[in-house]
Legacy VTK file of the C-alpha trace (Angstrom):
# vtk DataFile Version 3.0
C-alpha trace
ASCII
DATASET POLYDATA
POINTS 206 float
114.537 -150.419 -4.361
110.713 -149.665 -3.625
109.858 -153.135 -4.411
112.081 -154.059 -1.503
110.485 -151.373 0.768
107.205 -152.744 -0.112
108.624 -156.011 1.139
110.483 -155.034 4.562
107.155 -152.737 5.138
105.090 -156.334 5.243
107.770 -158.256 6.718
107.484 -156.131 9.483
103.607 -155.589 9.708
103.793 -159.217 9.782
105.942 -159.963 12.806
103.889 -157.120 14.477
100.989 -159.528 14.212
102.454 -162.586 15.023
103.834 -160.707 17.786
100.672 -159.541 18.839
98.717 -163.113 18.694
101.821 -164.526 20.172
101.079 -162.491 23.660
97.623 -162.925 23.126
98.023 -166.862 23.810
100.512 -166.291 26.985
98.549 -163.245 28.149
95.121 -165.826 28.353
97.558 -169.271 29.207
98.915 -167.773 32.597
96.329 -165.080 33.211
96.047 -166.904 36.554
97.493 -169.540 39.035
95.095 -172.690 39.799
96.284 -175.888 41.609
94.760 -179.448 41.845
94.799 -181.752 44.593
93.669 -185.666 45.710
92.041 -186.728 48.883
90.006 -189.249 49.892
86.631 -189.498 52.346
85.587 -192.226 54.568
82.585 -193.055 56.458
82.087 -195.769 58.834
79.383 -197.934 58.619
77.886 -198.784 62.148
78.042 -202.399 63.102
74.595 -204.109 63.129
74.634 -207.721 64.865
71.695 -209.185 66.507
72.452 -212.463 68.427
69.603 -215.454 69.391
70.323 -217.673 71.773
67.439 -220.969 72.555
67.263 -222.140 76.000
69.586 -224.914 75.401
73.017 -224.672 73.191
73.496 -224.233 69.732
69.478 -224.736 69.186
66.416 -222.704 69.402
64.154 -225.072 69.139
61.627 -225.540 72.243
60.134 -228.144 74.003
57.046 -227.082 76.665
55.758 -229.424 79.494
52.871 -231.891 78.455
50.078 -229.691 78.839
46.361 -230.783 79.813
43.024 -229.526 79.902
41.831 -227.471 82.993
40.492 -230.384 85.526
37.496 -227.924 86.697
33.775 -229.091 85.653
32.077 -226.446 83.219
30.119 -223.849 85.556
29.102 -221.384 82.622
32.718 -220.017 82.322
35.179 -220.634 79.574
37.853 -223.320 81.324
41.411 -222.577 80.332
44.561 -224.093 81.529
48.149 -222.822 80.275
51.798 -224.173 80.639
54.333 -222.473 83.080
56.266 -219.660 81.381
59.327 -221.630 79.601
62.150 -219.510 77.955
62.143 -219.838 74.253
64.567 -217.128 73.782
67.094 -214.803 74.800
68.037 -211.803 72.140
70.993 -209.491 72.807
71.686 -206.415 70.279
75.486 -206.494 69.765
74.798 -203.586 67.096
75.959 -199.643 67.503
72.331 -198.771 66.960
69.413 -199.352 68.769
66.951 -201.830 67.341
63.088 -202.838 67.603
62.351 -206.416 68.473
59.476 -208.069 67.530
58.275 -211.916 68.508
55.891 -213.416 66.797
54.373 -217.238 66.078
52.607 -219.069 63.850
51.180 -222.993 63.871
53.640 -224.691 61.944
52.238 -226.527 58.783
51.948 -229.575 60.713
50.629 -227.904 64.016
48.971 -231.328 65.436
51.609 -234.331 65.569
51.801 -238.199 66.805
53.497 -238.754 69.420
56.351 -239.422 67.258
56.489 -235.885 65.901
54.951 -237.217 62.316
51.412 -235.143 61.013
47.971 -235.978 62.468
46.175 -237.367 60.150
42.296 -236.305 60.262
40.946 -238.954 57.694
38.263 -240.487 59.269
38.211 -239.205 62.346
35.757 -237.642 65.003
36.997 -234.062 64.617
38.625 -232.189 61.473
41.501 -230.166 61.966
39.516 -226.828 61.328
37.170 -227.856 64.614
40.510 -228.482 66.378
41.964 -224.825 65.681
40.934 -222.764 68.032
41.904 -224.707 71.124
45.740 -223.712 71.444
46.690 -220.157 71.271
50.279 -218.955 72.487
51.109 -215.771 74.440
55.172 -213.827 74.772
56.385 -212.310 77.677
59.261 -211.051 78.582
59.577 -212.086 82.748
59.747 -215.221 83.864
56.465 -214.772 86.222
54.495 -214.221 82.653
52.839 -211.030 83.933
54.444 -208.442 81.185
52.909 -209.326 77.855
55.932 -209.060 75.188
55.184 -206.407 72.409
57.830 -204.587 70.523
60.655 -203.509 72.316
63.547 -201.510 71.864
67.020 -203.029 72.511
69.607 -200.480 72.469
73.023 -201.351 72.266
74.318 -204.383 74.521
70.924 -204.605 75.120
69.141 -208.249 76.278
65.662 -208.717 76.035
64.667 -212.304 77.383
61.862 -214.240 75.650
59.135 -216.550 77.954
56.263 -218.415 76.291
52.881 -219.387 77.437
50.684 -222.430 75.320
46.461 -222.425 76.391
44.339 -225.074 76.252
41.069 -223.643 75.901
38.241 -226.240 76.314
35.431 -224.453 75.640
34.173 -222.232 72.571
30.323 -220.079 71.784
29.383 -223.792 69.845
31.045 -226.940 72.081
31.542 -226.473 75.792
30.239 -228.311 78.778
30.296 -232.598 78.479
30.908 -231.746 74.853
33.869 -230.076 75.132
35.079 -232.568 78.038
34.246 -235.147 75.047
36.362 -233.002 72.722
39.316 -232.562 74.890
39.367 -236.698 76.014
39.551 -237.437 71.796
42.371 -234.815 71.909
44.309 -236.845 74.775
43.739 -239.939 73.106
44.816 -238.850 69.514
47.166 -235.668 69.385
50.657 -236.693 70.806
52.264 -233.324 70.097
51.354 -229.543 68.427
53.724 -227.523 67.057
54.596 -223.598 66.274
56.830 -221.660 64.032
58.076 -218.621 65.961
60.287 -215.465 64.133
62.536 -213.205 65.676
62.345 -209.843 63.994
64.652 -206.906 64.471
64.815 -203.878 62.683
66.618 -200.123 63.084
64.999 -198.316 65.697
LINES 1 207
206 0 1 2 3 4 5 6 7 8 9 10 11 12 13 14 15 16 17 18 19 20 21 22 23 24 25 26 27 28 29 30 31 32 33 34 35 36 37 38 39 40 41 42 43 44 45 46 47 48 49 50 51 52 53 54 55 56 57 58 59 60 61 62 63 64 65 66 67 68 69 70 71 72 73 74 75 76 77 78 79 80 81 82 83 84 85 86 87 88 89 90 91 92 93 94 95 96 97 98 99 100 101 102 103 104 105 106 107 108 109 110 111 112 113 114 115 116 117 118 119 120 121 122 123 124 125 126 127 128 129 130 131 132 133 134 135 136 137 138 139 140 141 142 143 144 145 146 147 148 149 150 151 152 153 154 155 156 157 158 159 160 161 162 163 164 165 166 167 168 169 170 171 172 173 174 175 176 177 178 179 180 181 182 183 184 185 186 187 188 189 190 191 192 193 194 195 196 197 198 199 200 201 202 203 204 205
């Protein structure tokens, strides 16, 4: 009879302590209420679309009139003469930012050309290329008049900036000028046919 007491007593001091671990669990598993939810975030990117147009369609290549030393006899100043202002470009910013536009050009790789657009070739000849370089020079503007020099500008949206160019014969130099230079330009009539430059649009987030 106490041997069963002894039992029932740990029985019960048993289920006390399951008991007790048991609301231990619940008491810590819903000690609070917490709730979870989706979503989603979207930015929009803005639209950036910068559109060049050449002055004739679906090209941007350029062709300038025939230009020509200037026709004045050397008085101690440096004789230029320059091409009317010709459109080489017109640049509109389509974007939904404003942008910075910047013209710029280079003589192509083949800058003096036969007249039938294949290289010069200087073997032989009176003048090298190198004593040749210095002639041509061209100048951007952005009226047709050619009296506002083109730097950077800033296009802000729908924004059309319109591109004129200006090519300068430039006869004479600190070394060759006077009948030598009038000697210089004559081989250049006789030889060059054509010159050519490599001009870059550049626009970037202003």
């Amino acid at each position: 009879m106490e041997k069963k007491r002894r039992i029932l007593s740990g029985l019960i001091a048993v289920l006390v302590a399951i008991t007790l671990v048991s609301c231990c669990v619940v008491g810590v598993t819903f000690a609070r209420y917490t709730s979870s939810y989706g979503g989603s975030a979207t930015v929009g990117v803005a639209k950036w679309s910068i559109d060049v147009a050449g002055p004739s369609s679906g090209s941007t290549d350029v062709v300038f009139a025939d230009l020509s030393p200037l026709m004045t006899e050397y008085a101690s100043e440096v004789r230029t003469h320059s091409t009317a202002p010709t459109l080489v470009a017109t640049i509109t910013n389509n974007s939904e930012v404003d942008a910075t536009v910047t013209v710029e050009a280079v003589e192509a790789e083949n800058f003096f050309l036969t007249e039938d657009g294949t290289p010069f070739d200087f073997s032989g000849k009176a003048y090298t290329e190198e004593q040749l370089g210095g002639i041509f020079s061209i100048e951007f503007f952005s009226d047709a008049a050619g009296a506002n020099a083109l730097a950077s500008t800033k296009l802000i949206p729908e924004g059309e900036l319109t591109v004129y160019a200006v090519v300068t014969w430039t006869s004479d130099d600190e070394t060759v000028y006077g009948a030598d230079a009038d000697a210089r330009d004559t081989w250049i009539g006789e030889n060059i046919g054509k010159i050519a430059y490599t001009i870059t649009y550049k626009a970037v987030q202003a």
